[in-house]
C-alpha positions, 0 to 999 in steps of 0.5 A: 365735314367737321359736325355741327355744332348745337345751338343752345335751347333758348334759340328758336329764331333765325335769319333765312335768306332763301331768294336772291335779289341780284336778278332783280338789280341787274334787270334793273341795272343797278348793278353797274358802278355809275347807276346804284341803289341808294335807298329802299321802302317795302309795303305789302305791295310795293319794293321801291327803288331809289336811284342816284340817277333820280329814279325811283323804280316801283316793283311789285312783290306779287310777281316781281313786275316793275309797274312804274318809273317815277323820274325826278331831275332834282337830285338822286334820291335818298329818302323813300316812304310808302304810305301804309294805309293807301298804297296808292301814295309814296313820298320821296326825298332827293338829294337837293332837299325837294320833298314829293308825293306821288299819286299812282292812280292805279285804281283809275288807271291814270298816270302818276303825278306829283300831288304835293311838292316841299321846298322847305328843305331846300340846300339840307340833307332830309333825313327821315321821312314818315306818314300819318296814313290817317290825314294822308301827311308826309312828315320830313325831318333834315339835317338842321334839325328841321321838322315839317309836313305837307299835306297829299292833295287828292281827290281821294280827301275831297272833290276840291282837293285837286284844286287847293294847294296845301301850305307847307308848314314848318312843325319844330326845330330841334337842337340837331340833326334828326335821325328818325321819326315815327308817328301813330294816333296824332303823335310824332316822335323826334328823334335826334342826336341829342334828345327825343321828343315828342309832339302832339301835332293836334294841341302843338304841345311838345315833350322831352323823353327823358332827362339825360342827353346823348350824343349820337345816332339813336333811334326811337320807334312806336311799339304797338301792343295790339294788333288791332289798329283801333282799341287796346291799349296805346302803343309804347315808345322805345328810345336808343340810349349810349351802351346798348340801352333802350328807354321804354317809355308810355305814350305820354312820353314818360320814362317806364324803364331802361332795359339793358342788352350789353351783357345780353349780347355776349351770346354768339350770333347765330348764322345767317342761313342762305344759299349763298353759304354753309351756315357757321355757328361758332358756340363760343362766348363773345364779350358784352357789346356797346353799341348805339341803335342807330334806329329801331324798328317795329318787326313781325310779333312784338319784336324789336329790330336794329343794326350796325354796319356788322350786324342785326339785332332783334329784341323781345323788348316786353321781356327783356330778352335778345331773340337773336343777333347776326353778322352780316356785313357791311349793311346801310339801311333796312326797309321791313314789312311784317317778318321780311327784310329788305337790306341794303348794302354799302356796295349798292347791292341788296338781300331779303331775310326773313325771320322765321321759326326754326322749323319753318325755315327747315319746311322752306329749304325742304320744298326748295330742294336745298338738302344740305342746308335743311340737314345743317339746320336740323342739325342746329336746331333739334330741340325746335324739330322734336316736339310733336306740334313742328310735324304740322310743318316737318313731318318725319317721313320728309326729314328721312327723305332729307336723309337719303337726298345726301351723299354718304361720301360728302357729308358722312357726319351731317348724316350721322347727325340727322339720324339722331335728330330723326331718332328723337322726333316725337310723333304727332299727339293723339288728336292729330292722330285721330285727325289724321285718320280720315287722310289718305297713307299716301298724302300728307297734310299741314295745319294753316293758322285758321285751323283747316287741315291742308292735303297736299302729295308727299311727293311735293309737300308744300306749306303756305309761306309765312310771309305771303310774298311769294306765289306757292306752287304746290304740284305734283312731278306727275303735273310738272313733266306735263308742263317740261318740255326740253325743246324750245317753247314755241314748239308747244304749239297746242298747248298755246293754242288752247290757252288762246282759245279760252275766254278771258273769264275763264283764265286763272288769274295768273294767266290773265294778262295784265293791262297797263303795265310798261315794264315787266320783268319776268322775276318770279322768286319763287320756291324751286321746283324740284329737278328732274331725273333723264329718264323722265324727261326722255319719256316725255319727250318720245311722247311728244315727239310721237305726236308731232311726227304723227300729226305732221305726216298726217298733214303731209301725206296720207299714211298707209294702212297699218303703217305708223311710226316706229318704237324707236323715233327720235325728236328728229322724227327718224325711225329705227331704220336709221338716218342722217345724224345731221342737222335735219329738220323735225319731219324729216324734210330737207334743210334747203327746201326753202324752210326755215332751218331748225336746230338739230333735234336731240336724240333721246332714243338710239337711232337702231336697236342697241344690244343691252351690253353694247348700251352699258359699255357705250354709256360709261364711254359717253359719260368719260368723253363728256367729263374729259372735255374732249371737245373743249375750245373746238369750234364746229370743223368736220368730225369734232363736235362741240359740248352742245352737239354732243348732247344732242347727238349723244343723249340717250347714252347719257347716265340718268342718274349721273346728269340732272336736267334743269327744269323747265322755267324762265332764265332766272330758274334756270340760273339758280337752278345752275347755282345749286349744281355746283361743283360744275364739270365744264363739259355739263355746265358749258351744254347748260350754257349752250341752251340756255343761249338758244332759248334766252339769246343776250340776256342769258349770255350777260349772265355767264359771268358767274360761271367764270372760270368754268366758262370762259371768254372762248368759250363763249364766243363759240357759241354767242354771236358777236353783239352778245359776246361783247355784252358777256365780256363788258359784264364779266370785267364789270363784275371785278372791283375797279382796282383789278379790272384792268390785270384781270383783262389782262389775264384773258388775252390770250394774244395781241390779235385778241385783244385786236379783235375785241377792240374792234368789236366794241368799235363797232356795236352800241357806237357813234355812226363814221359820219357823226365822227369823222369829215368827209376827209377823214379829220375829227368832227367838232365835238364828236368826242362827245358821242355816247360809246356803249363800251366805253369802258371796256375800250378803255381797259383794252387801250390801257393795257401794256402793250409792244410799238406795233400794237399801239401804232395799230390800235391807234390806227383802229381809232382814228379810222372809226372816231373813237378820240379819247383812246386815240389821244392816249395813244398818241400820247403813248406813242409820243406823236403828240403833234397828232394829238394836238391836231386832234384836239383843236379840230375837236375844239374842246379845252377841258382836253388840256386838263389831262397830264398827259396831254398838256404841252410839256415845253414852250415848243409844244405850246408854239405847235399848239397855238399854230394849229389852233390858228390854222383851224380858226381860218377854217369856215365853221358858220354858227360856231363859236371855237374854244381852242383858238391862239387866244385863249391858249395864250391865256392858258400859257400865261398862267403857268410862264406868266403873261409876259413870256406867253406874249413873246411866245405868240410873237413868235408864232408870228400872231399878231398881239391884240388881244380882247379887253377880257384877255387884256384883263386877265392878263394885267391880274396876272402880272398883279398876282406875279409881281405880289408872289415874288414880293411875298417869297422876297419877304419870307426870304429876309424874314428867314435870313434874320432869324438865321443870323439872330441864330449863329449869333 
């Protein structure tokens, strides 16, 4: 690993990503290719959603619950805006230009309801939404250049608020399209692509910032210079200009000065620290940047934000200088709240970066566990680490237990590195010192913004989070092994029991369950526990193990005299005389009693006593069967153990200190902690996996997509049931781009029965009934191609990929037989049996099928087959039914591409008589009009084109 390098000494800032937001969208859903994110705000309370179905998903930060669903069937949405004085208010704009406040009602626990609809841009794109919290006004501007408001009707204003409606009033036309507005103390800042303005929404007088034009999207924001929301002075007015200029201006509107970034930013940027990758800094000198802010924001302490769709840039605008700017890719738009970024990508995906100081950030990786990126950014920052006020945050005792969490073999430089860094570490000044001395040597401490000394263990130190999003979790190891238990949750039985029995007062609150609430996705983004080591855990569970077989024996039969369970008991309640290392239950009753069969229980303890150099050749043996994947792609025959079992059977040979175990936690912690494992070795990864399908069930194994290749398709259908297999595989082919679904599905057939087999389980789940699909005599229904298929897509890729004759006659067959219409018209088509595919379509009775390629007749022969069956199906009986495809209307279809006349002769032909409906009759005749002005016109453009040749050779 090559050293890394030091970033100069005026940059203290960074941008973290420390939580992944994809659980969340995939939770959601909004992960898929048709439903995506197309718009985002943040509050202190909320993270709103918009959709491109319309929707507008309400998440609450504290917890990461979706509290609410807010539907609308007047476009998607594109434009969200949360009040910031009353988070009960949220203004929304969709796609066909309606302008909404919602009114959430939590207070009463009511349900939400529309409290102010605007029309005023119907047919125009709203660009900008923004509020005046004070009168509760939701300013809209569009892509005409109109500006308006709306008033939030609410019993909250008035008792009579409910019951008038307060007019929509049209505030100014601007020259162009706005692209941002901003409103603080009775003004409202326009800013559009040729000029700002600003409006004095109680005396209606307008001003223009400036003189120059631009052309362009520029932004322009209100910049408080207080924190106080009242007195102090006003706040001023930063406005975008062309070549990475921004105007400041007072709050009257008047140009103070123009500050200049371009040759500012030809620093280099400073990497994004994230999970997701190592940070790169690359020290060397950029060129000086001409951008446009395309819109600036107001973020955390007197800074100043923007971007482009490469990067982020934040100012310190009062002193002209450029706190820090970042590559990241590929970014639409950002909602901010204090230091917390909410991105949102051009792919629908999003991420949440937060700006914190240097030192902060090494305090947050350390209390996740991420020792790596800790040591990296120490590394990059040692003029941040050594001064003595960061050992509030970073005592020297944590970064030397950074220290030894690396492996010498891995990363020999970055060690090399840190022990500089540690070397220049300046202790704490003498008043700490002396603060310090009435704490306990085996605690540490940190110092909290109002000045009180926070205690907390050494062994898990822990710091408030800077942005008070995130629930802190600041206990000791010695109360998180009271919490881990390596069995299933519901054999916590006491534990819940106790719970139970405590009163609703007595509960701490985040115990209490919380009413009213529709959804709730258990998404807690909080700071990772630490893992812990086999060797606690084992422990751990003798302890518990001990207890249950002791209480169940004592249930079960009265215990002799001195008698009680052996030392060496295993959590299948079998003593060291040995036993059956079969799937017995806990208890040691037999499977078949009637009892619901348990899963076998994991072996921590040798079910004999084991001479000690026996056990040290036996564990190295265990771990090199484990790393060879000697049971990888078997199935559970006699005699062959799977990864799962193994474990189980085999877990006390296991080396503590080789194999982790993950925490203990909901399925979201336990996929990250997964992630933080890598590299995997497949036999360790496939018994994670394995569990976490016991525990979870399909929503653990829709998220083993991001394990392929480690884990594979076959592996997984080893272990998952078949509905659950079906889901992994529809996600993991989802998860590709569009372009490479269909080889990358390729690439994991393995052979044509495969493939066989796959189709007809997507047949067969999440599918239309046969009696919805087919007669009783086995003919498509009329419109049952219509039918909603849960793996539609997945089933298409598997129809499209190459194939020989026989497997395409059997798939079609496969179809057919289940009234899956839309494969089975490509197949036929494939197949060139298109006089079945012309039956089908007629019994489907849809002509939007003729609109395919593929399907449309080729020939007039093809055409005279297609008008007799379409004529055999009318003279079917079908009450209450008006058919589609009839001789008629594919007569009308056949003249626009032969014309009228030789459509006629073709259905003379089929021996149909030729009456046709005014309508038709109509069409027809405007055919032969249309026909005979095309051949007039060619004829014209022909003698026009013949004179010219002769005036040439003459």
């Amino acid at each position: 690993m090559p050293p890394v390098p030091v970033v100069p000494e005026g940059q203290s800032h960074v941008l973290a990503e420390f939580d992944c937001l994809d659980p969340l969208l995939s939770a959601l859903r909004l992960d898929s290719g048709r439903l995506k994110c197309t718009c985002l705000a943040v509050s202190k309370k909320w993270l709103g959603l918009g959709t491109s179905a319309g929707g507008l998903h309400l998440i609450q930060r504290e917890g990461w619950k979706q509290r609410l669903i807010l539907t609308h069937k007047e476009g998607s949405i594109i434009q969200v805006a949360c009040c910031p004085s009353d988070e009960d208010f949220i203004a929304v704009a969709t796609s066909q230009g309606l302008v909404a406040v919602w009114e959430l009602q939590l207070e009463r626990r009511g349900r939400p309801e529309r409290v102010s609809v605007s029309w005023e841009h119907r047919g125009q794109r709203v660009t900008a939404l923004c509020w005046d919290s004070g009168s509760l006004r939701v300013f809209a501007g569009d892509q005409g250049g109109k500006v308006s408001f709306l008033r939030a009707g609410s019993t909250k204003l008035s008792k009579a608020a409910t019951f008038v409606i307060f007019p929509v009033q049209t505030v100014t036309t601007v020259d162009s399209r706005v692209v941002q507005l901003g409103y603080q103390e009775g003004r409202l800042l326009v800013s559009s692509l040729s000029r700002c303005y600003l409006c004095d929404t109680e005396r209606e007088k307008f001003w223009r910032i400036g003189n120059k034009e631009r052309d362009g999207e520029y932004g322009a924001c209100f910049f408080p210079q207080s924190r106080s929301p009242a007195g102090g002075p006003p706040p001023l007015l930063y406005c975008a200009r062309p070549g990475s200029r921004i105007w400041e201006s007072s709050f009257s509107g008047e140009v103070l000065s123009t500050h200049q970034f371009k040759q500012l930013l030809a620093c280099p940027p400073l990497p994004l620290i994230s999970y997701r990758s190592e940070p790169q800094y690359v020290p060397a000198q950029r060129s000086s940047q001409s951008i446009a802010f395309s819109k600036l924001l107001y973020l955390g302490d007197q800074h100043l934000l923007t971007w482009t769709d490469s990067a982020i840039y934040i100012f310190r605008p009062q002193s002209g200088q450029v706190l820090l700017w970042s590559e990241i890719k590929d970014v639409v738009d950002i909602a901010v709240h204090r230091s917390e970024l909410f991105c949102l990508h051009g792919n629908g995906q999003m991420s949440h970066l937060s700006l914190v100081s240097a030192e902060r950030c090494v305090e947050r990786l350390l209390r996740r566990d991420s020792w790596v990126l800790a040591a990296s950014v120490c590394c990059m920052f040692p003029h941040a680490l050594v001064p003595s006020r960061t050992r509030k945050l970073v005592p020297i005792d944590r970064v030397e237990h950074l220290k030894t969490q690396l492996s010498p073999a891995s990363h020999p430089e970055l060690i090399r590195q840190l022990d500089e860094v540690i070397s220049r570490l300046e202790p704490l000044d003498s008043a700490s010192s002396s603060r310090r001395s009435s704490i306990s040597s085996h605690e540490s401490f940190n110092v909290l913004d109002c000045g009180i000394y926070r205690v907390i263990s050494r062994r898990g130190s822990q710091s408030e989070e800077e942005t008070g999003s995130f629930i802190n979790q600041s206990a000791s190891e010695e109360d998180r092994l009271k919490e881990f238990a390596f069995g299933p949750e519901e054999d916590q039985g006491e534990q819940g029991k106790h719970l139970a029995e405590r009163p609703e007062a007595e509960r701490p609150e985040a115990e209490r369950p919380e009413a009213g609430l529709p959804f709730h996705l258990n998404l807690p983004f909080g700071p990772n526990q630490p893992r812990i080591a086999l060797q606690a855990v084992k422990d751990r569970c003798v302890c518990v193990c001990v207890c249950v077989c002791r209480q169940e024996r004592c249930q079960s039969s009265p215990v002799p005299a001195g008698g009680g369970p052996a030392g060496g008991e295993t959590a299948g309640g079998e003593t060291a005389g040995g036993g059956p290392a079969g799937g017995e239950t806990v208890g040691g009753g037999p499977a078949g009693g009637g009892e619901p069969v348990r899963p076998e229980p994991v072996r921590v303890q040798p079910p004999t006593a084991l001479p000690s150099d026996l056990l040290g050749d036996l564990t190295p043996l265990a771990t090199l069967y484990l790393e060879m994947s000697c049971f990888r792609g078997q199935g559970e025959e006699p005699g062959v153990l799977s990864a799962a079992g193994f474990l189980r059977r085999y877990f006390f040979l296991l080396d503590a200190e080789k194999y982790p175990t993950l925490v203990k936690g909901d399925l979201l912690k336990s996929l990250r902690g997964l992630r933080e494992l890598q590299p995997w070795s497949a036999p360790e990864l496939l018994a994670h996996t394995h569990r976490l399908y016991e525990r979870h069930g399909e929503a653990a194994v829709r998220s083993f997509s991001q394990f392929h290749p480690a884990v594979t398709p076959a592996d997984v259908a080893l272990m998952a049931q078949p509905p659950h297999f079906l889901a992994y595989l529809d996600n993991l082919v989802q998860s590709h781009a569009e372009e490479l679904r269909l080889s990358f599905l390729g690439s994991l057939l393995q052979s044509e029965s495969l493939r066989q087999d796959w189709l007809e389980l997507g047949l067969s789940h999440d599918a239309p009934q046969p009696s919805d699909t087919l007669t009783a005599d086995g003919q498509p229904r009329w419109h049952s191609h219509f039918f909603s298929w849960g793996y539609g897509r997945l089933l298409s890729l598997l129809i499209q990929l190459p194939a020989d004759l026989s497997s395409k006659e059997t798939m079609a067959e496969t179809c057919r037989s289940r009234g899956y219409w839309t494969g089975f018209l490509y197949l036929c088509c494939e197949l060139q049996r298109r006089t079945e595919a012309f039956s089908t379509i007629c019994r489907l009775d849809d002509m939007s099928l003729l609109e395919d390629p593929q399907v449309v007749p080729q020939t007039v022969q093809e055409w005279k087959v297609l008008i007799q069956l379409s004529q055999q199906c009318s003279t079917e009986p079908e009450p209450g039914r008006r058919r589609q495809v009839t001789p008629e209307n594919l007569t009308l279809r056949l003249a626009q591409s032969v014309g009228p006349d030789r459509a006629l002769e073709v259905l003379e032909e089929c021996g149909l008589p030729l009456a046709l409906s005014p309508h038709s009759a109509l069409v027809c005749e405007l055919l032969r009009v249309a026909e005979k002005r095309q051949r007039a016109t060619i004829q014209t453009m022909l003698e026009r084109c013949d004179r010219f040749l002769w005036s040439q050779h003459a």
